[in-house]
N, C-alpha and C positions, 0 to 999 in steps of 0.2 A: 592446440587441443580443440575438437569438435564438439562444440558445448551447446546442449539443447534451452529453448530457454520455459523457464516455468512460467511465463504471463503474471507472476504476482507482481507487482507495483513493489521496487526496490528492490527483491529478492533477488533478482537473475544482477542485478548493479555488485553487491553483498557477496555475490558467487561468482565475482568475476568474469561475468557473462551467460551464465546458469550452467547445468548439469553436463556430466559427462553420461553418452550411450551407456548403458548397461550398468548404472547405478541406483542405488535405493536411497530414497529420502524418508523420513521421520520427521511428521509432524505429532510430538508432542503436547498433551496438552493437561492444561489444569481445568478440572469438574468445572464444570459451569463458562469456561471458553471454547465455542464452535469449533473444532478442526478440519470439520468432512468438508465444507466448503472450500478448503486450500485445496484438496485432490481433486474436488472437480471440477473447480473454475483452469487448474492446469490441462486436465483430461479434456475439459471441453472447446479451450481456448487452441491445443493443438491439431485436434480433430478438425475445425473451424477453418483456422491458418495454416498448419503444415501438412493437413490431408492425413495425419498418423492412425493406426490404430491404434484401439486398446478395450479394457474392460473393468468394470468394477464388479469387485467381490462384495457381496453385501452380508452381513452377518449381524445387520443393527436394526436398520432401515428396510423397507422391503421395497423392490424397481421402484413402485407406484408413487412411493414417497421421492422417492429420490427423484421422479421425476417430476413432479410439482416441486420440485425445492430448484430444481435447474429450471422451470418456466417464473417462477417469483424470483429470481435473477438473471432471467432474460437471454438464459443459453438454451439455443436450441437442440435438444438431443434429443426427438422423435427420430428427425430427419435421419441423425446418425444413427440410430437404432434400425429403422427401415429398410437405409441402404448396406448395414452389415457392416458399417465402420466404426460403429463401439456396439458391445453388446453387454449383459450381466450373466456373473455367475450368482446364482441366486441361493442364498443357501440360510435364507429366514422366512421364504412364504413359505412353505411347505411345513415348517414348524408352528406357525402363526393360523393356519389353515384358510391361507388365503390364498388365489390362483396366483399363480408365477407367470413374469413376460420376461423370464431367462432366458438364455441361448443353452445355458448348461445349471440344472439342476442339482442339488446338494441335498440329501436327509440328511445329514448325519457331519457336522463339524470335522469330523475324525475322520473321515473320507475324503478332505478336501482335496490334497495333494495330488491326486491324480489328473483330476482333473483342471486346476491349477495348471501343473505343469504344460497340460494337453495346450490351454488357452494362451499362456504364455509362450511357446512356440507358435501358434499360428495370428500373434498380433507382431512379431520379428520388428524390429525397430521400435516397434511404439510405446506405449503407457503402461501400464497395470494399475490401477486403483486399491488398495487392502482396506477395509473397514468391517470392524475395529479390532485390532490389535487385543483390546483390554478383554474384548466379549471372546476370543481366543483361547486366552489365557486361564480365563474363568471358567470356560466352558473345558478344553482338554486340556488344563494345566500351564506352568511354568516351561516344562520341561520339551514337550510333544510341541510347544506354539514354537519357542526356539532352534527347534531339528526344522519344523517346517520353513521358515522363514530363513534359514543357510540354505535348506535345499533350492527354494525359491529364486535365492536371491543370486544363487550359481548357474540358475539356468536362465535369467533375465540376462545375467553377465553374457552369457554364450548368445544369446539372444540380440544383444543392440535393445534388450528391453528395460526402461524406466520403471524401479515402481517405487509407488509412495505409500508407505504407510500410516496410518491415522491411526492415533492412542490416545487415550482418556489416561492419564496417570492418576488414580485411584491412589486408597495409601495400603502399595505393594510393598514390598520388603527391597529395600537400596542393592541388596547384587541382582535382582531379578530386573529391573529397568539400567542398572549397569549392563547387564548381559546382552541387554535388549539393543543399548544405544552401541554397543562394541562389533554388533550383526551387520550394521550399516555407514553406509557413508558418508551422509549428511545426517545432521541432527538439526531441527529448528523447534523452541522450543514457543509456546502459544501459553500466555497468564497473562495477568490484569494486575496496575497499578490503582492503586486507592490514591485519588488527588481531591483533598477534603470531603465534598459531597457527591464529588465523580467517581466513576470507577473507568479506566482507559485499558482497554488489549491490544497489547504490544505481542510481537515477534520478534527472535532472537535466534539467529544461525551460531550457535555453539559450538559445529563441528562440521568441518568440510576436509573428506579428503584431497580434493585436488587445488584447494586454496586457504588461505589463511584466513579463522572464524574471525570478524573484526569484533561479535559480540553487541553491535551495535542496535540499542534498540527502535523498533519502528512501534509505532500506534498506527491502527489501523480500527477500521467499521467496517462493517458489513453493508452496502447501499442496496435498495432493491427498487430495479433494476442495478445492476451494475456489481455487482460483487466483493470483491477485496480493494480497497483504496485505503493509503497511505492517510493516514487522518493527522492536520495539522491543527490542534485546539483554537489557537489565535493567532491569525496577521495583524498586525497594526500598521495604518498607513498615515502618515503626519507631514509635516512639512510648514513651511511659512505661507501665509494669508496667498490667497487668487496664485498658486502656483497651478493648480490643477487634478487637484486631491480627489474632488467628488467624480469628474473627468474619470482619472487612472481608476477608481475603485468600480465604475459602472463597467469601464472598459474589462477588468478581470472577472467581473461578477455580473452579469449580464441581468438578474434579477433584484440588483443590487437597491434598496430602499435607504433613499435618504429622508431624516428627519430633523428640517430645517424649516423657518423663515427668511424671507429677503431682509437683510442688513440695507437702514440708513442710508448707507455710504455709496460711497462713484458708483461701484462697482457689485451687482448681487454676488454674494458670497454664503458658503456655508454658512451657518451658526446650531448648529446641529450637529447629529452623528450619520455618518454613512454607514449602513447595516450590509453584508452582502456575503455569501457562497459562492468558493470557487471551487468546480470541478474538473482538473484538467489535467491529461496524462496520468491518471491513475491515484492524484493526490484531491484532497478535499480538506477545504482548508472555510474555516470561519474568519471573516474579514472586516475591522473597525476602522473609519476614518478617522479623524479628529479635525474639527476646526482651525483654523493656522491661526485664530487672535489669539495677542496674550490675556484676555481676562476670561478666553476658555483653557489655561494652562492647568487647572485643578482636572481637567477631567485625563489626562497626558499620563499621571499615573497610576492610578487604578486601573484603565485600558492596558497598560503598557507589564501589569505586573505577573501575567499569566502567555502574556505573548512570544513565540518564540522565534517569531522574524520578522522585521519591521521594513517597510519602504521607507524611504525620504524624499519626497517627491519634493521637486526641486525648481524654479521657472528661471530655465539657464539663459533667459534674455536678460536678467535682475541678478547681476551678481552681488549688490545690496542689499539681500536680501538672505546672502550664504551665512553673514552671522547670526541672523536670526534660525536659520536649519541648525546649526549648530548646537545652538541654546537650547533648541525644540530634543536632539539628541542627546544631549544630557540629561534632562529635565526626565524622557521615557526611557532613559539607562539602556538605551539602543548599543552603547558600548560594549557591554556586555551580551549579546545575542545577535545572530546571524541581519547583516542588513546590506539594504542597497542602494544606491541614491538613483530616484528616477529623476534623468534631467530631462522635464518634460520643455517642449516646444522648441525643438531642436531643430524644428522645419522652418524657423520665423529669419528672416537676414542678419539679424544683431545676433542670433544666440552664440555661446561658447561653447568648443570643442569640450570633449571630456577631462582634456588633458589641461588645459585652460581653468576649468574647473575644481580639478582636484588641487591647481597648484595656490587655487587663491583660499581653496577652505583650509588646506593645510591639517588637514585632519590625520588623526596618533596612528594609523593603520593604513593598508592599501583597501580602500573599501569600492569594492563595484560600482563603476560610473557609467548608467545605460541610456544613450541617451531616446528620446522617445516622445511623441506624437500619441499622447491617450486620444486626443480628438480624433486624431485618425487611424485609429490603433495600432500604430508603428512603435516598435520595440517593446511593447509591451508583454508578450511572451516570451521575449529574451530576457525579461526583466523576472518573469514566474522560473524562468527555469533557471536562473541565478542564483536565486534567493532558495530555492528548493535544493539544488544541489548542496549550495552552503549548510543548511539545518541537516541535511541527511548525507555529510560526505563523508566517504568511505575509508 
């Protein structure tokens, strides 16, 4: 199957490599979580990379906004407006009574369809953007938005045309957002988790006709620059004393703050915490070291109780040192949530294979053994894309 991809961070993974030509998606969403952003970071992301056309219908926002809302996220779509590679159907300045930079002009909501249609044959392969659905609804009914949106979505079909639609789910009546979600072919639905004093928005592909919904949900932010990323609350990164902790967490967090003292002893070591942000391939993830003594073992759980993937970094020249990793893993109930062991200094003459490795910790599971050079940043983004795949595997 010939599958387009949507650029969201996870989703095109979710759908089995993204969309098929000539289908309609459905971003759903609940008041107060952003949707329009998922249609344009795809609209703009294809435009960008695969050269496509397409357009957004606006019926919320007027051009002008929408296009400071794509400059405070870093996609350029003058350029694509200039050269005729996306353009707007414009169908809220005119009722706003504000000048219009459409391609094709709207009074009247109720009118849409013709022109709809017109646009949608001459973007053939590409996008459509709908926004919003709900202001639709509101404006010419239940009834009239549903006739349009089949007839739309048959001629997108014949077309090779994508289109996405954006909905606010307001509190409609349950057969009207039934009828709505049975129009199309994908469903992904956009709400927010209350996590004590946080609030997290998550996405969930509910319904894909040409693949199975896993249902699984992702959290994501909004970054500006940068648009939709995968948001990972906490990494925790631990390990036994001088394995190379502070190392590995600068090496993925390039801005990464440590807040330490030099120790006493032979050797300067942490005694502090390593602070640091990773943003890499579309995920964004907050990142805590820990000190490897044991009379910093009190701070091992409160770090470790909100985290949802943990390294174990590991100094595979000391394999002396693997019961102490061990102990470090129980103590931050790494047992329980996605991890990895970074076996750093794999470049030094003494160090141990991985296999080596795994057979002397002897550990209850098969847990990824990467090995890696943080001083010289070797395996180190084999190490992010391990531990990411595992929290978000499909």
């Amino acid at each position: 199957m010939d599958l387009k991809k949507t650029y969201i961070p996870r989703l095109d993974d979710v759908l089995s490599g993204g969309v098929p030509k000539g289908t309609s998606i459905l971003f759903q969403a609940m008041p107060g979580i952003i949707s329009d952003v998922f249609g344009y970071q795809i609209i703009s992301q294809r435009a960008r990379l695969d050269r496509e056309f397409g357009f957004i219908y606006t019926n919320t926002r007027t051009p002008a906004e929408i296009e400071r809302l794509f400059d405070k996220y870093g996609w350029d779509l003058k350029t694509h407006l200039e050269s005729g590679q996306l353009f707007f159907v414009d169908s809220i300045s005119e009722m706003m009574g504000v000048p219009s930079i459409g391609k094709y002009i709207i009074d009247d909501l109720a009118n849409s369809k013709d022109v709809l249609l017109h646009a949608i044959e001459e973007i053939a392969g590409g996008t459509a953007v709908i926004e919003n659905v709900a202001t639709l609804i509101d404006s010419i009914g239940a009834d009239k938005t549903m006739e349009l949106i089949e007839i739309l979505n048959g001629a997108a079909m014949k077309n090779d045309v994508n289109i996405v639609y954006l909905f606010t789910r307001w509190d409609y009546e349950d057969w009207m957002v039934e009828q709505l979600k049975s129009l199309v072919n994908c469903e992904i639905e956009l709400f927010g988790i209350e996590e004590k004093v946080m609030y997290r928005q998550v996405f969930m592909v509910v319904k894909s006709n040409w693949t199975t919904a896993s249902k699984c949900k992702t959290f994501f932010e909004l970054v500006e620059p940068g648009g939709i990323k995968v948001f990972i609350p906490k990494l925790l990164v631990t390990g036994p004393y001088n394995a190379g902790k502070t190392t590995f967490v600068h090496a993925i967090a390039e801005e990464a703050v440590s807040v330490e003292r030099q120790a006493y002893e032979l050797f300067p070591t942490t005694v502090g915490l390593d602070i640091g942000h990773v943003d890499y391939k579309g995920f964004s993830a907050d990142v805590f070291g820990t000190p490897g003594q044991e009379r910093f073992d009190l701070l091992l759980e409160p770090l470790a109780r909100e985290s949802i993937g943990t390294f174990i970094v590991i100094d595979s020249t000391k394999p002396s040192t693997f019961p102490r990793a061990k102990e470090m893993i129980n103590m931050c109930r790494a047992e329980a949530i996605p991890k990895v062991i970074v076996a750093n200094k794999y470049d030094l003459p003494d160090a141990l294979t991985p296999d080596e490795i795994k057979k002397r910790m002897a550990l209850w599971e098969d847990v990824p053994i990467i090995p890696a050079s943080a001083l010289n940043n070797k395996g180190v983004h084999q190490a992010l894309d391990t531990l990411f795949d595992l929290i978000y595997r499909v």
